[in-house]
C-alpha angles and dihedrals in degrees: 000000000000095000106089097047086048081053092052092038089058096054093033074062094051091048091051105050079043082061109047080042082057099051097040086053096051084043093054093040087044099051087040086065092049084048092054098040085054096047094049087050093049086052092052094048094038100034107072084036086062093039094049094046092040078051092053098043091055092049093053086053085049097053091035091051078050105058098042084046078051096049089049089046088055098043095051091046088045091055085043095060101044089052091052088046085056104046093050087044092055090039077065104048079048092049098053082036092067099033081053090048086045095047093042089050092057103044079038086059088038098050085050091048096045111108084207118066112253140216116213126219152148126244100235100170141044125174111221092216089040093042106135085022104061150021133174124219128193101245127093141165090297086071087045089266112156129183106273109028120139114254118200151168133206095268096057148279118348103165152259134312113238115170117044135191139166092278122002122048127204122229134209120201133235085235090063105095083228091078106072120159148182106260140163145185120270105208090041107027092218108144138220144143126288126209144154116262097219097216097105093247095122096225122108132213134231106209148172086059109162100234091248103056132127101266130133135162119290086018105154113243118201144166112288091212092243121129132053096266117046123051125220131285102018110147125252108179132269135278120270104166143021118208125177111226135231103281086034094228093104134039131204123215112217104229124216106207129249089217131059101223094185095068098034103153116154115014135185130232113220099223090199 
């Protein structure tokens, strides 16, 4: 009697427990899209955040990575430049250590040459306002340097020391009209008087010349030998130019110097 209830009870059961499956399912499915709508708003809103902030992020990497590249850059260039600055600096040293060798080579062959014995010294002073007047050496009577004694180069006569003390000379050149001197020509012998003009021209001037002597252009000038200071044949300088003067009895001869005495640098004393 009960059997066949007991028959339908048993698959009423199994429809049951399908359905619930079958709910659940569709739950689960169901939850699972609102999962995953939630999940793809979230992605729209969150996404380009992320990718803005990842951008900026790089970027700042990217400028910091720049400036220290920067930084590096300065300091080599600064190391750079102060080796370069070195090694210019050190191509110049070489450079006034072989025109000194040089120099030093030509006034060592001249002082061997020189029939006088010679003192060697630097100029180690000029005045501005004394400039082709007067030099200083570093030489005095502690070396057997005296006032008026002739100072020269190799290349001629430069002039005559004037205040001395223990250990530094004045000089006075040949360019200061104080310096005149006995001189002649050397090609024609014919004498006069040589001086300093005093217009800072650097040039000096042979004068007292009768109108008719013997005196043409590049003619040598040098040292007559009479005086009590300079000896004979040192070199002046040579004639560049031939003026009559006022009266128009006497001439003067304009005289290039032997010596450059703008770039006077090591001198000798004549001792005797």
């Amino acid at each position: 009697m009960f059997s066949p209830l007991i028959k339908y009870k048993k698959g009423i059961i199994v429809s049951i427990i399908a359905i619930l499956l079958i709910a659940l399912m569709g739950f689960t499915y169901q939850g699972q899209l609102e999962l995953d709508y939630l999940d793809n708003i979230f992605s729209v809103v969150t996404v380009p955040v992320q990718d803005f902030i990842s951008s900026i992020n790089n970027n700042l990497n990217s400028f910091v990575m720049f400036l220290v590249n920067i930084r590096d850059l300065s300091q080599e260039n600064q190391v750079l430049s102060e080796k370069l600055t070195e090694y210019e600096n050190l191509e110049l040293e070489n450079k006034e250590l072989k025109e000194e060798n040089e120099r030093l080579r030509e006034l060592l062959d001249f002082q061997e040459r020189e029939e006088h014995d010679l003192i060697p010294a630097k100029v180690v002073g000029r005045d501005p306002n004394t400039w082709n007047q007067l030099i200083v050496i570093n030489k005095g009577e502690a070396h057997g340097i005296r006032e008026e004694m002739p100072v020269v180069t190799d290349d001629g006569l430069v002039g005559r020391t004037t205040s001395v003390s223990r250990n530094r000379s004045q000089v006075l050149l040949l360019l200061d009209p104080g310096s005149a001197l006995s001189s002649i020509v050397q090609r024609s012998r014919v004498s006069g008087i040589t001086e300093g003009i005093g217009d800072n021209s650097g040039v000096l001037q042979l004068i007292n010349l009768p109108k008719d002597e013997d005196v043409e252009i590049d003619d040598v000038i040098i040292t007559s030998g009479q005086g009590p200071i300079f000896p004979k044949g040192l070199k002046i300088g040579e004639i560049k130019e031939i003026e009559e003067e006022a009266l128009g009895f006497t001439k003067r001869a304009i005289i290039q110097p032997a010596v450059n005495f703008n770039k006077l640098e090591e001198v000798f004393i004549i001792e005797e």
